[in-house]
HTML snippet that shows the backbone in 3Dmol.js (N, CA, C, O; Angstrom):
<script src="https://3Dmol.org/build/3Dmol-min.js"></script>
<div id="view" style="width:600px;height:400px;position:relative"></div>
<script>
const pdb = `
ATOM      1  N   UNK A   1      30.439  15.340  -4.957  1.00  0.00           N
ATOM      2  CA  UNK A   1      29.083  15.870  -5.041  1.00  0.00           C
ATOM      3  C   UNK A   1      28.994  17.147  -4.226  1.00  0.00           C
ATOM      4  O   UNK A   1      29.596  17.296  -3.163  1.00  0.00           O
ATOM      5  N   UNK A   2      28.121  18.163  -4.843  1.00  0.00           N
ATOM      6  CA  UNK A   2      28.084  19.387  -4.435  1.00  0.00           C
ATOM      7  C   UNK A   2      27.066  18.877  -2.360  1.00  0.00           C
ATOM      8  O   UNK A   2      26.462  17.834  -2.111  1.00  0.00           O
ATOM      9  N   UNK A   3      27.259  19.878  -1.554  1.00  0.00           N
ATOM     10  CA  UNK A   3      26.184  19.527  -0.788  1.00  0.00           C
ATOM     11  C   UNK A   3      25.150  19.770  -0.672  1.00  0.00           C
ATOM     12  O   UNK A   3      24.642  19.532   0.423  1.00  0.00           O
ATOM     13  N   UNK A   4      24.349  20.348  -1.714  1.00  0.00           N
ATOM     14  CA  UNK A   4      23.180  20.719  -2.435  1.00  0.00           C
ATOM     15  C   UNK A   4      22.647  18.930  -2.566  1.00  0.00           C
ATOM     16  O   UNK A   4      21.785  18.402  -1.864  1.00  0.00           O
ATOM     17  N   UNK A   5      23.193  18.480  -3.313  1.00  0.00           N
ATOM     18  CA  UNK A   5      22.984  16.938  -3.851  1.00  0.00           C
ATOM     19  C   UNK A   5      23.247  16.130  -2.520  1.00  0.00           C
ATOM     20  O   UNK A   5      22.422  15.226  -2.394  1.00  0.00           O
ATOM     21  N   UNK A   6      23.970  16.187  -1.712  1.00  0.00           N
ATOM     22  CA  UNK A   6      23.896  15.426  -0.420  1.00  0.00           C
ATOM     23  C   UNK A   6      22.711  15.048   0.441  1.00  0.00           C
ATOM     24  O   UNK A   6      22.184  14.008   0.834  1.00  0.00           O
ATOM     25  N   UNK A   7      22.436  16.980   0.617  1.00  0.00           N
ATOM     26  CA  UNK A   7      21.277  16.731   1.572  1.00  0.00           C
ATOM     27  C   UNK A   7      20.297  16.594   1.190  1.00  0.00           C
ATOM     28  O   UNK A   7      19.381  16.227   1.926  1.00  0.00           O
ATOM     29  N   UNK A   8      20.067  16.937  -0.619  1.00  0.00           N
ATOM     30  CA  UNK A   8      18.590  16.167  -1.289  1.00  0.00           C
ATOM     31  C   UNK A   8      18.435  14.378  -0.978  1.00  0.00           C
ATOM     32  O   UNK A   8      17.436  13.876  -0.462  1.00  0.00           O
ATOM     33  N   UNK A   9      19.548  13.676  -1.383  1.00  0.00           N
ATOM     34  CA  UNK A   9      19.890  12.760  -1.288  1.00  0.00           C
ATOM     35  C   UNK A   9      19.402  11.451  -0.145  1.00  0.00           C
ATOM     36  O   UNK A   9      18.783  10.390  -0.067  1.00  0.00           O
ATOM     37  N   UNK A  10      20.331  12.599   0.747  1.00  0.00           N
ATOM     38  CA  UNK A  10      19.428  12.170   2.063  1.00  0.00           C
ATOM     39  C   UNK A  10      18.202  12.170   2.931  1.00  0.00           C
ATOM     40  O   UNK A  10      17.693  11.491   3.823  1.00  0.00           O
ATOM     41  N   UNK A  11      17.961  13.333   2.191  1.00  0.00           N
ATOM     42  CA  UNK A  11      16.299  13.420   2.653  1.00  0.00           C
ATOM     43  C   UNK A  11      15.408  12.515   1.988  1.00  0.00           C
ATOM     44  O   UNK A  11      14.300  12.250   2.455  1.00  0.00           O
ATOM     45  N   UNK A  12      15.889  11.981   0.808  1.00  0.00           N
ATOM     46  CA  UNK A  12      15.026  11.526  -0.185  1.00  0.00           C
ATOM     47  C   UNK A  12      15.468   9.730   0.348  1.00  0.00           C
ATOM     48  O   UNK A  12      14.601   8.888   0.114  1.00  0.00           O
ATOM     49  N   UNK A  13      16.388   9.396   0.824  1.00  0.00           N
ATOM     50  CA  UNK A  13      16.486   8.267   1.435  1.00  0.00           C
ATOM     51  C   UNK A  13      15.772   8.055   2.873  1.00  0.00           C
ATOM     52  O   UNK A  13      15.391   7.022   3.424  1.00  0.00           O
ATOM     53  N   UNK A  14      15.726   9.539   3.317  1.00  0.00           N
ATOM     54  CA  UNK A  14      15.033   9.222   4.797  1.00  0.00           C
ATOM     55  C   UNK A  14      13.476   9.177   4.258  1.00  0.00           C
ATOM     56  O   UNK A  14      12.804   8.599   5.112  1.00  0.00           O
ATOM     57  N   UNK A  15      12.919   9.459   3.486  1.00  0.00           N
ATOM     58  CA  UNK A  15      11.689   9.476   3.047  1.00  0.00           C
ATOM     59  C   UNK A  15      10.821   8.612   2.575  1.00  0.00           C
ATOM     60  O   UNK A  15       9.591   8.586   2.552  1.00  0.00           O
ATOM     61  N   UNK A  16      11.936   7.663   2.071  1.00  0.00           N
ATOM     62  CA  UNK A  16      11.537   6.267   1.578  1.00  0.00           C
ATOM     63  C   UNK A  16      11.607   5.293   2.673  1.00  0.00           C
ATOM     64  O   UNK A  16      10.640   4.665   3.104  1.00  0.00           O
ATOM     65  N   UNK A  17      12.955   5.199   3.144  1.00  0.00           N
ATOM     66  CA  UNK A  17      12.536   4.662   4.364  1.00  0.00           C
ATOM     67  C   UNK A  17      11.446   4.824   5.254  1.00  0.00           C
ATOM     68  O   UNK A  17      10.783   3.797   5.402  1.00  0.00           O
ATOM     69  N   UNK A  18      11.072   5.804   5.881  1.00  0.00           N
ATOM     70  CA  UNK A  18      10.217   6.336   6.859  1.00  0.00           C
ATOM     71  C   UNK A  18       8.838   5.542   6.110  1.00  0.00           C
ATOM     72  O   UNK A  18       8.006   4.687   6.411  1.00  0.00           O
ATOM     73  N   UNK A  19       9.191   6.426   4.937  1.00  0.00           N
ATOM     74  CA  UNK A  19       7.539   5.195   4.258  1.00  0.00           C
ATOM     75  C   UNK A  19       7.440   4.214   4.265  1.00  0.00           C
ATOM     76  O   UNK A  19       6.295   3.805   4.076  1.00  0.00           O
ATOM     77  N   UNK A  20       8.377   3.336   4.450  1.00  0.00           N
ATOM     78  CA  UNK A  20       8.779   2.001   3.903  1.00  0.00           C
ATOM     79  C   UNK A  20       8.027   1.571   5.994  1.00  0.00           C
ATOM     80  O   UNK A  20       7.103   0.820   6.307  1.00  0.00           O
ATOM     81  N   UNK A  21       8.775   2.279   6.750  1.00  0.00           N
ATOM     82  CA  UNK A  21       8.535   1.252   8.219  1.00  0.00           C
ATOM     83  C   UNK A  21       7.140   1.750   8.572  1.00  0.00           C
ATOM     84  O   UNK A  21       6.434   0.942   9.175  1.00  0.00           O
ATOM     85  N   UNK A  22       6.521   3.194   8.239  1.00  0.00           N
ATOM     86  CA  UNK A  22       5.049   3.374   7.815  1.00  0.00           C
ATOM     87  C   UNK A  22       4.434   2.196   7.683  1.00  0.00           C
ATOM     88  O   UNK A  22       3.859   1.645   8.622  1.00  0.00           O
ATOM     89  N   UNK A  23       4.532   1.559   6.109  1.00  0.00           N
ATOM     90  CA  UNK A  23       3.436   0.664   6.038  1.00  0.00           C
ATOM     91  C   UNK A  23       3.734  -0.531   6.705  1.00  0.00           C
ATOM     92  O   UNK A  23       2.776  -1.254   6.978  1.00  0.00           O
ATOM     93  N   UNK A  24       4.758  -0.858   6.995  1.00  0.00           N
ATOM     94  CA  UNK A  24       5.231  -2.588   7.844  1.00  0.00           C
ATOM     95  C   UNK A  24       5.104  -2.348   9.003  1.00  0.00           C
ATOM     96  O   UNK A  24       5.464  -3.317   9.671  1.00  0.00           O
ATOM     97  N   UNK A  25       4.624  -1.187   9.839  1.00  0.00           N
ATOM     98  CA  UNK A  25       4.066  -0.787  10.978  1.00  0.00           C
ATOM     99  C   UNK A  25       2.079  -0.545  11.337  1.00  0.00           C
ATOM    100  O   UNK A  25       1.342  -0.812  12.287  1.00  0.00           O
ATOM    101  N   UNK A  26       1.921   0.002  10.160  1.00  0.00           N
ATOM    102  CA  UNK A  26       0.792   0.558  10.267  1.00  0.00           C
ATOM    103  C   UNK A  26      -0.571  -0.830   9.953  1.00  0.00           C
ATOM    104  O   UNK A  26      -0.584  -1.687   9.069  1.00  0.00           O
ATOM    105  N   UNK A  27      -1.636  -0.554  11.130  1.00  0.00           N
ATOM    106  CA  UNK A  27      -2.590  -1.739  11.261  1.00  0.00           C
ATOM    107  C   UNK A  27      -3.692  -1.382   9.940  1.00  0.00           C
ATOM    108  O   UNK A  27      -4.378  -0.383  10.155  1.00  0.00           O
ATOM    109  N   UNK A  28      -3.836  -1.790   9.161  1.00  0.00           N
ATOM    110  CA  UNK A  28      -5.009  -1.456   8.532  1.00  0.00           C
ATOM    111  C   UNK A  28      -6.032  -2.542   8.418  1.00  0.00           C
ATOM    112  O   UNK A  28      -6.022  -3.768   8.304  1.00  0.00           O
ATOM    113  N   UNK A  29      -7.190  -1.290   8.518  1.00  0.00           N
ATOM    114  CA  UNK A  29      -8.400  -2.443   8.992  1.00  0.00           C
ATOM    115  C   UNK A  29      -8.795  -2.947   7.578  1.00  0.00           C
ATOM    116  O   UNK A  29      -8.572  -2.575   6.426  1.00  0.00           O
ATOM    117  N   UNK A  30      -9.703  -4.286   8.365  1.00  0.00           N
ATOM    118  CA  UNK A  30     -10.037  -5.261   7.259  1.00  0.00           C
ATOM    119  C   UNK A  30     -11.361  -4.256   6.848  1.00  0.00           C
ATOM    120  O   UNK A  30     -11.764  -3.508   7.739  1.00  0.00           O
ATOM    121  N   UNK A  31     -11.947  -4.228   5.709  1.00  0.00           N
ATOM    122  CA  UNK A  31     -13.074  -3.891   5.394  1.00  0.00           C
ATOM    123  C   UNK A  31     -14.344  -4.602   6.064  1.00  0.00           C
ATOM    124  O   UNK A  31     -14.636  -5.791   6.194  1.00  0.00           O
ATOM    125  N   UNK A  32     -14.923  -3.528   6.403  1.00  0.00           N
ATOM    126  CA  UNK A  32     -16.007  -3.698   7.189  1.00  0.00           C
ATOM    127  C   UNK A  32     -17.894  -3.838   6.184  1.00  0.00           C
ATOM    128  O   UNK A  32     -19.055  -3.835   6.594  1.00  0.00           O
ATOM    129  N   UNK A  33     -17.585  -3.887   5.507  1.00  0.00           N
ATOM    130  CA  UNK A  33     -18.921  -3.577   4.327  1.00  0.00           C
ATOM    131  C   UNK A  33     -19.174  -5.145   3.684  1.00  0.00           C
ATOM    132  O   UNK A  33     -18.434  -5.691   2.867  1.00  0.00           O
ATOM    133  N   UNK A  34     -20.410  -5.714   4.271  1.00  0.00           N
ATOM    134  CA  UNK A  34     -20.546  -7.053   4.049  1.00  0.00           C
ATOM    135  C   UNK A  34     -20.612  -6.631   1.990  1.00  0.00           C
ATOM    136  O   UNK A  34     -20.876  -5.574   1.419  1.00  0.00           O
ATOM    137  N   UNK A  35     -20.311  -7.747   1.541  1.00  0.00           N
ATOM    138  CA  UNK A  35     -20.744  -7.842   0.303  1.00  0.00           C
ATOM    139  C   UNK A  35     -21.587  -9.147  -0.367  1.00  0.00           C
ATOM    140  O   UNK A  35     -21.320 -10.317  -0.092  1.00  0.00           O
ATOM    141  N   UNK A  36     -22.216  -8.899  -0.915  1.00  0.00           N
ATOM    142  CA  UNK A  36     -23.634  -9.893  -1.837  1.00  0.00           C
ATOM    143  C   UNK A  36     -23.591 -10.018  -3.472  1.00  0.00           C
ATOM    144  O   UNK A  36     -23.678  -9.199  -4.386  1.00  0.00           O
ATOM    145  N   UNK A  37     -23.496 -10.778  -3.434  1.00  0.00           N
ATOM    146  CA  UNK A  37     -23.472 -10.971  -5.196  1.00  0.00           C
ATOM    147  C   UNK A  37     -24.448 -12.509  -5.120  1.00  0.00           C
ATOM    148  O   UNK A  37     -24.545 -13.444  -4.325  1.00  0.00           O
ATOM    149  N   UNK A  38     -25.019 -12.153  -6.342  1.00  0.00           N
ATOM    150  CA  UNK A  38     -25.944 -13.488  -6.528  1.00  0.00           C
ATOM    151  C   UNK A  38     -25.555 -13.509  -8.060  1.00  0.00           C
ATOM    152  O   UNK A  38     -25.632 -12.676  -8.963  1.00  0.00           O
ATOM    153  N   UNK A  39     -25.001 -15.110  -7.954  1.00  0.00           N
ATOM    154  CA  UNK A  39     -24.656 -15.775  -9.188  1.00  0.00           C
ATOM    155  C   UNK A  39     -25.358 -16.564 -10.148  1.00  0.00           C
ATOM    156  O   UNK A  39     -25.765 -17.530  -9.504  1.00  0.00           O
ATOM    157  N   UNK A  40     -25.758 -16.695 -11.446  1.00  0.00           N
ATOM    158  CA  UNK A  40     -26.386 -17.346 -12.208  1.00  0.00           C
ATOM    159  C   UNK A  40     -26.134 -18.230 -12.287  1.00  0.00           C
ATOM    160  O   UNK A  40     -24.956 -18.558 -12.146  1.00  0.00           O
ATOM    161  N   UNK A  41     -27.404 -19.384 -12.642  1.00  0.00           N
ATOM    162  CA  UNK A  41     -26.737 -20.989 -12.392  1.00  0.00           C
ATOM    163  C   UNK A  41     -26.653 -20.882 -14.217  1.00  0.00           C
ATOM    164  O   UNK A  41     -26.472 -22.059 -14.528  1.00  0.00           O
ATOM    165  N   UNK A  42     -26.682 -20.308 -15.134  1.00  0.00           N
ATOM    166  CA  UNK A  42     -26.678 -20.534 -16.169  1.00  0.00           C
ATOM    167  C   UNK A  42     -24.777 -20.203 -16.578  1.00  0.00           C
ATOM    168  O   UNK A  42     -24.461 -20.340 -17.760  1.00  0.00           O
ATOM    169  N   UNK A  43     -23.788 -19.836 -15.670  1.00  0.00           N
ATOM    170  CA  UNK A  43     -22.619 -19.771 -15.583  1.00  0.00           C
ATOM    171  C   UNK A  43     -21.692 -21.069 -14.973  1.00  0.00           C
ATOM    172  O   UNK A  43     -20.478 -21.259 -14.901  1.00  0.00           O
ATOM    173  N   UNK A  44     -22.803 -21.806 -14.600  1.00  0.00           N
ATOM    174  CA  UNK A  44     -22.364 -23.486 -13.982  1.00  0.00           C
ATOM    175  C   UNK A  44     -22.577 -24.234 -14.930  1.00  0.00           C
ATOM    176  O   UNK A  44     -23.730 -24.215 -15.362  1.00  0.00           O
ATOM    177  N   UNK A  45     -21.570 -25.167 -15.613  1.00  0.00           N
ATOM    178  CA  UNK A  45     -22.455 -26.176 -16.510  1.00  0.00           C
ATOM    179  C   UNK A  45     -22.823 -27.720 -15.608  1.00  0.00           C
ATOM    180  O   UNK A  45     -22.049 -28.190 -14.773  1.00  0.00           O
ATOM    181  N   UNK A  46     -23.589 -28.080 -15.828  1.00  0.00           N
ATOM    182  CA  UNK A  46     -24.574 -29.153 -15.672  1.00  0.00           C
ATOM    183  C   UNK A  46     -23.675 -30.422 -15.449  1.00  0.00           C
ATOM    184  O   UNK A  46     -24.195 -31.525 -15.280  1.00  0.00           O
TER     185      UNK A  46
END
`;
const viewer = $3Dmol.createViewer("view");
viewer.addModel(pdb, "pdb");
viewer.setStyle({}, {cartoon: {color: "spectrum"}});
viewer.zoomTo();
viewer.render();
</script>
């Protein structure tokens, strides 16, 4: 392989990785926005 293709290669492996310990690192918050739904009793049967 030319080293044109090497160091794409590798960058493109360090990139995925890096993303990869990104998200198995990173805290994300729970949603904070209460939610409400009101259900019909005509969707329950009897």
């Amino acid at each position: 392989m030319s080293k044109l293709t090497q160091i794409l290669l590798i960058a493109g492996v360090l990139v995925i990785v890096g993303g990869a310990i990104f998200l198995m690192t990173w805290d994300i918050p729970a949603p904070s926005e209460t939610v409400t739904k009101t259900l019909s009793n005509d969707r329950f049967p009897a």
